[in-house]
C-alpha positions as CSV (number, residue, x, y, z in Angstrom):
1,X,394.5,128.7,195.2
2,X,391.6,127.3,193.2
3,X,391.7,122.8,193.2
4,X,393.2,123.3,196.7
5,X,391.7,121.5,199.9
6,X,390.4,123.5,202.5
7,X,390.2,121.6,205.3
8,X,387.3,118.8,203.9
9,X,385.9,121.5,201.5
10,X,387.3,121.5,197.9
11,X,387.7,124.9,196.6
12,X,386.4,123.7,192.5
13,X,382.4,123.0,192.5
14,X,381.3,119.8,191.7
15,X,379.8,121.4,189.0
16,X,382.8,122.6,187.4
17,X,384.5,119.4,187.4
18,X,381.8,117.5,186.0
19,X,381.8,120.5,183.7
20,X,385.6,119.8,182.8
21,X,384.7,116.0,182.9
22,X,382.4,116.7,179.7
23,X,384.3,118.7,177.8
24,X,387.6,115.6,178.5
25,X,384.9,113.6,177.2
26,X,383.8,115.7,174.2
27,X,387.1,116.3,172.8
28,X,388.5,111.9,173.6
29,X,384.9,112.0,171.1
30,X,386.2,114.5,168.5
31,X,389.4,113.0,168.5
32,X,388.0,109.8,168.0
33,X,386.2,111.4,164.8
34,X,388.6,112.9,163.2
35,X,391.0,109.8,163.6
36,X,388.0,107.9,161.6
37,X,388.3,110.3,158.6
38,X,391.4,108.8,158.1
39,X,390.3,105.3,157.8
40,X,388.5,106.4,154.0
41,X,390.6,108.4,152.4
42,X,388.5,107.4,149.0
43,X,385.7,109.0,150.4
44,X,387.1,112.3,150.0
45,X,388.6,111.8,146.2
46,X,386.8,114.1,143.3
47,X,386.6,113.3,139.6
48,X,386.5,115.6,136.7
49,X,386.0,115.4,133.5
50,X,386.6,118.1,131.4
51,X,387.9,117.9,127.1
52,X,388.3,114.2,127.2
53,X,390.6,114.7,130.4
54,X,389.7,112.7,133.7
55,X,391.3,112.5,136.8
56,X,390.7,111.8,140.5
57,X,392.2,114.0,142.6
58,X,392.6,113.4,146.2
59,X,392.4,116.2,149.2
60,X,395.4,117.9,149.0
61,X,395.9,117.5,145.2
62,X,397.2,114.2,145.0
63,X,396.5,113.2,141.5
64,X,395.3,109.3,142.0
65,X,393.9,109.1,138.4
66,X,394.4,110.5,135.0
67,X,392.7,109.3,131.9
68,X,392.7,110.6,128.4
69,X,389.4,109.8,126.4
70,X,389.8,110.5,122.6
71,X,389.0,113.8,122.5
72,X,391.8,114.9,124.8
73,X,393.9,113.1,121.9
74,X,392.5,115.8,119.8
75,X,394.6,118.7,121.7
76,X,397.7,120.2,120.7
77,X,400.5,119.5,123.6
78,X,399.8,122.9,125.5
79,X,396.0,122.7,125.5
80,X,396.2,119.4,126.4
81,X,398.8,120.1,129.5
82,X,396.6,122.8,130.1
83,X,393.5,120.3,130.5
84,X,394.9,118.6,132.9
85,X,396.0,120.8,135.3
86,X,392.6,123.0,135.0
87,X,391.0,119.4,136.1
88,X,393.6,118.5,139.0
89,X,392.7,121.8,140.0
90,X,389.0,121.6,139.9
91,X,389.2,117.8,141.8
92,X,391.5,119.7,144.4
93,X,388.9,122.4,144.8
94,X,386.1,119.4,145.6
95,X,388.8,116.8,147.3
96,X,389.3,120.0,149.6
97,X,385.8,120.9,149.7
98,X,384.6,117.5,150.8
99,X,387.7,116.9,153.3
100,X,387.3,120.3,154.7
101,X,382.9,119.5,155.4
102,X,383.8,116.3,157.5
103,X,386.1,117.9,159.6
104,X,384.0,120.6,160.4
105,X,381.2,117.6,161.0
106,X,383.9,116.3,163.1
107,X,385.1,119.2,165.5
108,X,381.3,120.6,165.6
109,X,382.1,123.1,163.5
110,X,384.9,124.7,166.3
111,X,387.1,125.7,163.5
112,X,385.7,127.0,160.3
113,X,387.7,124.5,158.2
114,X,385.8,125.3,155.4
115,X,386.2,128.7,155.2
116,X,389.9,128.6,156.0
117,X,389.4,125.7,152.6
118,X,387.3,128.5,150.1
119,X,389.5,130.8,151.1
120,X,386.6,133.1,153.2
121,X,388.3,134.4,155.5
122,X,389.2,138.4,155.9
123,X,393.2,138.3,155.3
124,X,393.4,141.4,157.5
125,X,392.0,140.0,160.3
126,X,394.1,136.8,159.7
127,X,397.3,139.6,159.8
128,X,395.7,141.3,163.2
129,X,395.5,137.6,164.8
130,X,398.7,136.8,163.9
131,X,400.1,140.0,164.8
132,X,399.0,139.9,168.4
133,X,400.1,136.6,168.6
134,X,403.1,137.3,168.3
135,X,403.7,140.1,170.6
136,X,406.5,140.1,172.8
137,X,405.3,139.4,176.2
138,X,402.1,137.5,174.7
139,X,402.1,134.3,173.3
140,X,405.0,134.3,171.4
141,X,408.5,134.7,172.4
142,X,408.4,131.0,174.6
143,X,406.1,131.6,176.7
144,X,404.2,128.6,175.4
């Protein structure tokens, strides 16, 4: 079987574990990354301002700020409602956006974070993953 001892000689190359070696390495790196991004969350917050409304929004769509300038004021209690949740909205977009870029940074672009984020990807072939993973006899079904 392969990692076995044969005798003195090791079945696994010294190649392939230095090769494994690196990539334990690599990912304790990634990790290490992406446990950073959490250290700023501000970093990721987007403002908009849009008819006297401003907010900061934080990835997610945690609203952090909200503001009302004078013209805002102006609106009648619909428009102004509306305001506000077309600028959450908008800040969740770039919150998402700018979250989404560092993680890719992060993993080396492994996962297509931002994609998954702007909504990119091909739902059918998001169905035909999904579908195969959960075959019987595949992945799913606890043979994890």
């Amino acid at each position: 079987m392969p990692g076995e001892a044969v005798g003195e000689a090791r079945v696994v190359s010294e190649t392939t574990q230095e090769w494994f070696r690196g990539l334990v390495r690599e990912t304790q790196a990634r990790f290490g990354e992406l446990s950073r991004l959490q250290e700023e969350p501000e970093r990721f917050r987007a403002r908009v301002e849009r008819d006297g409304v401003i907010v900061t929004v934080a990835p997610g769509g945690n609203l952090v700020d909200l503001s009302l300038e004078p013209p805002a004021m102006r609106l009648s209690a619909e428009e102004l409602a509306a305001a506000i949740l077309r600028a959450q909205r908008e800040g969740l977009q770039e919150a998402n956006r700018r979250y989404a870029a560092a993680v890719d940074e992060a993993t080396g672009r492994t996962v297509d974070v931002s994609a998954i984020v702007e909504q990119r990807l091909d739902a059918g072939v998001l169905r035909d993953v999904s579908d195969e993973l959960g075959e019987p006899g595949r992945f799913g079904e606890g043979r994890w």
